[in-house]
C-alpha positions as CSV (number, residue, x, y, z in Angstrom):
1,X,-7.4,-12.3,11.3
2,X,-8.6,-11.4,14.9
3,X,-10.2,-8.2,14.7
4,X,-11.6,-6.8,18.4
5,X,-14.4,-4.1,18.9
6,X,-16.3,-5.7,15.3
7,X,-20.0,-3.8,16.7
8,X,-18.3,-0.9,16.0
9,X,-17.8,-1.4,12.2
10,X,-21.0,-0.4,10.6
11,X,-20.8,3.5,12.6
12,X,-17.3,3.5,11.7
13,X,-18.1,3.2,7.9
14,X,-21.2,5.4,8.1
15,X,-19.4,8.3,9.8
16,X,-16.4,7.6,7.3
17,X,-18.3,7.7,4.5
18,X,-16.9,10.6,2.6
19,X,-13.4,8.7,2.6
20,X,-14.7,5.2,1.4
21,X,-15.3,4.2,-2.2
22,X,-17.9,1.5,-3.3
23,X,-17.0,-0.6,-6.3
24,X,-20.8,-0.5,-6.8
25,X,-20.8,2.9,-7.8
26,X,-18.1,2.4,-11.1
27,X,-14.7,3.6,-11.1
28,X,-13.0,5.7,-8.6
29,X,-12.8,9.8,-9.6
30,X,-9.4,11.4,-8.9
31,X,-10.1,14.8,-7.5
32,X,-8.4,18.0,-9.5
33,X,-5.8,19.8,-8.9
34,X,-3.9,16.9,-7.2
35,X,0.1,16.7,-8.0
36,X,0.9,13.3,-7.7
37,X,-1.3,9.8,-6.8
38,X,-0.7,7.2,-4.6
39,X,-1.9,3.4,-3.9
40,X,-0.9,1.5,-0.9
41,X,-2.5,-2.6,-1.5
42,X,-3.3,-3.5,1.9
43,X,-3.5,-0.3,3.7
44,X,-4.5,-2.3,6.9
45,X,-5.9,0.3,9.8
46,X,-4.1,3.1,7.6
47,X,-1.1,4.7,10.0
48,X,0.9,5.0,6.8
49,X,-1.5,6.3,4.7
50,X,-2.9,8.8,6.5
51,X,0.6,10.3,8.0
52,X,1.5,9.9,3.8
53,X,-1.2,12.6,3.5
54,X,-0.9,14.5,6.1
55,X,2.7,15.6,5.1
56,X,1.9,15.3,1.4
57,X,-1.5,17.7,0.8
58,X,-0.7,18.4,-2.6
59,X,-0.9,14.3,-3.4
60,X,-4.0,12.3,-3.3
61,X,-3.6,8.5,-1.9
62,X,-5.8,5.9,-2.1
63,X,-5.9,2.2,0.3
64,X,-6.9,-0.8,-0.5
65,X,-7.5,-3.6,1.8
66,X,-10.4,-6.7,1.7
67,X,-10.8,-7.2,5.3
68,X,-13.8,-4.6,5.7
69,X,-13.2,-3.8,9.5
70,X,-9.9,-3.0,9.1
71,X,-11.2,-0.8,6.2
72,X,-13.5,1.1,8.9
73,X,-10.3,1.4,11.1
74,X,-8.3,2.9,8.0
75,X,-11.0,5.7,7.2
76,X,-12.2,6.4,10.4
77,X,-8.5,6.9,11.3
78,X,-8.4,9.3,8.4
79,X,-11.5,11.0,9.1
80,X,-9.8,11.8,12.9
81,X,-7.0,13.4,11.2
82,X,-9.3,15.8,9.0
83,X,-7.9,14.4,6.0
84,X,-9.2,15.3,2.3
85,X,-6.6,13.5,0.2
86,X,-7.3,10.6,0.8
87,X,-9.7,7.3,-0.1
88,X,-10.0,3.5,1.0
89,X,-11.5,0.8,-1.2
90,X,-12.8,-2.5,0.3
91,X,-11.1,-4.6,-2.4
92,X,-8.6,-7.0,-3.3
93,X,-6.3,-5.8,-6.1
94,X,-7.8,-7.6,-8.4
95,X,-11.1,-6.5,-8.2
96,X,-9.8,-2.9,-8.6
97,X,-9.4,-3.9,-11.7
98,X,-11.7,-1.5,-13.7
99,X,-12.2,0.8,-10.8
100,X,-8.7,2.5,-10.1
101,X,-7.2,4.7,-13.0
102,X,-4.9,2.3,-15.1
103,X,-1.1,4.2,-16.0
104,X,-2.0,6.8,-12.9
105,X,0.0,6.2,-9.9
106,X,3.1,7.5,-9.2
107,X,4.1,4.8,-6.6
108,X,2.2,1.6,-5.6
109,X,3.2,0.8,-1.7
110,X,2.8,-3.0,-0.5
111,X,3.8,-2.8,3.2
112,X,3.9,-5.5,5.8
113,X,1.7,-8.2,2.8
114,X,0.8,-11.5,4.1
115,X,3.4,-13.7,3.4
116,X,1.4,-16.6,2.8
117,X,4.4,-19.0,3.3
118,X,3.3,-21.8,2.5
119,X,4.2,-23.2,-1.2
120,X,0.9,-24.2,-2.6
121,X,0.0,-20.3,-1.4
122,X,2.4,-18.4,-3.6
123,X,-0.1,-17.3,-6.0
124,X,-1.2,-15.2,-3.5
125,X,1.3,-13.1,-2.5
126,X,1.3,-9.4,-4.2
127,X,4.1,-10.0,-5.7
128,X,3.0,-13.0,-8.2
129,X,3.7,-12.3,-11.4
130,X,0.2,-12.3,-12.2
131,X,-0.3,-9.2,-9.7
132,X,2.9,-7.5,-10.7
133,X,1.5,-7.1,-14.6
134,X,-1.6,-5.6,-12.6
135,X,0.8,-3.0,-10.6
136,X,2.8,-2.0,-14.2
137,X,-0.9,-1.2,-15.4
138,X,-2.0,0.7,-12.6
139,X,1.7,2.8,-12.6
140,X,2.3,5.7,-14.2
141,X,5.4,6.3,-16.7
142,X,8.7,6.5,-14.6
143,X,6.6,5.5,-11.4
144,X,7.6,2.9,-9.2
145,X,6.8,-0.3,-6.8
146,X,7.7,0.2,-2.9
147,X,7.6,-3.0,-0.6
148,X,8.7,-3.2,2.8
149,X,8.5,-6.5,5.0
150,X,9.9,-8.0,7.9
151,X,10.1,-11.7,6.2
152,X,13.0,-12.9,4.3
153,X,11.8,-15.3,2.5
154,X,9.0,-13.0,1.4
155,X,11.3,-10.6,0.1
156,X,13.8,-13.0,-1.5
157,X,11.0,-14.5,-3.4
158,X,9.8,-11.0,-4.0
159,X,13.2,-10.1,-5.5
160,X,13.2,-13.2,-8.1
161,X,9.5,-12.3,-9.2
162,X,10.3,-8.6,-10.4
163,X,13.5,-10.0,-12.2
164,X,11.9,-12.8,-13.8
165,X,9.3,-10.3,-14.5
166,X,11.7,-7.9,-15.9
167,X,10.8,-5.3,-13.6
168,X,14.1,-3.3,-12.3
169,X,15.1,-3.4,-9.0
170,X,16.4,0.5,-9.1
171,X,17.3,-0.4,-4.6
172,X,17.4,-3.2,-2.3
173,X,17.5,-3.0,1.5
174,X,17.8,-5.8,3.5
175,X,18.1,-3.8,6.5
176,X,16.2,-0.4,6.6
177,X,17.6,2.2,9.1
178,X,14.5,3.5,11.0
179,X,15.8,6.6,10.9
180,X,16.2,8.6,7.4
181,X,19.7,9.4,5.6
182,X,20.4,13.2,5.8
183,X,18.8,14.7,2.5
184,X,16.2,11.7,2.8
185,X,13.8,13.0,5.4
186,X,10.8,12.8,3.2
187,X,11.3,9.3,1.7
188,X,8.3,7.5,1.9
189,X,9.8,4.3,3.2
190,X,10.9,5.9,6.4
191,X,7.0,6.4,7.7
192,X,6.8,3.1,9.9
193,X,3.6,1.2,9.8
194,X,1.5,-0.2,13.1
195,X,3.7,-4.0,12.0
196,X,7.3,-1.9,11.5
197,X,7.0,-0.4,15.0
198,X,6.2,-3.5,16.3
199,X,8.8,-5.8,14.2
200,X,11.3,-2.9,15.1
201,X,11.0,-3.0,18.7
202,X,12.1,-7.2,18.4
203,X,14.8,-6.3,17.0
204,X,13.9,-8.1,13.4
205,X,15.6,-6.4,10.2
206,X,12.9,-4.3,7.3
207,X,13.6,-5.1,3.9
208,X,12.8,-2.7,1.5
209,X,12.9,-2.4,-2.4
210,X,11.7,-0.2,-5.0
211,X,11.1,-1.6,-8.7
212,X,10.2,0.0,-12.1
213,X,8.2,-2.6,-13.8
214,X,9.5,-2.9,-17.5
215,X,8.9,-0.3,-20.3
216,X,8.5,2.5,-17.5
């Protein structure tokens, strides 16, 4: 990944401190007095996340993504915004193991993930089985698994993992309007991403699911 302006990443952490959480100090606190609880896995430079708590103060959302200047991007973009709600994690999923809350979130978002189309690769992608039994833990009763992705074969192998994991696919979307249903205005799945507005202006159709993993 090609990341410009990289001199700028330790002031960008340092003034964005408030809204960063390091795995060295133990497991993430959850504010009080927060409604609902949100993870986005791979929250890249955070446009969704932060317009996610913007329009949702009463919720509390935390990012994850391992590329650490993107991280700085995330919260600083945050920070900008004024935002309270929110928190980014320089982690893999895997290593959040331990630190996020487990049976907590209300939704897990996975927006854009790298592909990682090649075969040999596939135990990579978020949506390996062995990640998916991560996400069930990390989701609250009745809570649920958002993806959105502009690669087909992403999303068709996407599809067969929650099945075969005997998650439920509760919608499927193989092409997302970019504009919300009347009655839908506040779905999450209708805030675009830096990658959506981009994939969206080529004219290349947004998959999108949501999933209950099983016993939810």
């Amino acid at each position: 990944m090609r990341i410009r302006g990289k001199e700028k990443v330790p002031g960008l952490l340092e003034a964005a401190k408030p809204l960063l959480h390091d795995s060295g100090d133990g497991p993430l606190v959850i504010p009080s007095g927060y409604e609902r609880l949100y993870l986005e896995v791979g929250c890249g430079r955070g446009g969704f996340l932060s317009t996610c708590a913007l329009r949702n103060p009463e919720a509390f959302f935390v990012g994850l993504d391992k590329y650490t200047p993107i991280v700085a991007r995330a919260a600083s973009l945050a920070m900008e915004k004024g935002l309270t709600n929110v928190r980014i994690l320089d982690l893999d999923v895997e290593r959040a193991v331990g630190i996020l809350p487990i049976g907590a979130f209300n939704a897990i978002f996975l927006n854009f993930s790298d592909p990682w189309p090649r075969r040999r690769n596939a135990i990579k992608r978020l949506t390996h089985p062995r990640l998916l039994q991560i996400f069930s833990d990390f989701l609250a009763p009745g809570a649920r698994l958002e993806m959105k992705t502009d690669n087909a074969s992403l999303f068709a192998y996407s599809i067969e993992m929650l099945e075969a994991s005997g998650w439920t696919l509760q919608s499927v979307t193989k092409a997302l309007p970019d504009t919300p249903a009347p009655g839908e205005e506040g779905q999450f799945r209708y805030i675009q991403t830096e990658y959506e507005q981009r994939f969206r202006a080529l004219g290349i159709p947004i998959g999108h699911l949501i999933a209950t993993p099983p016993g939810h």
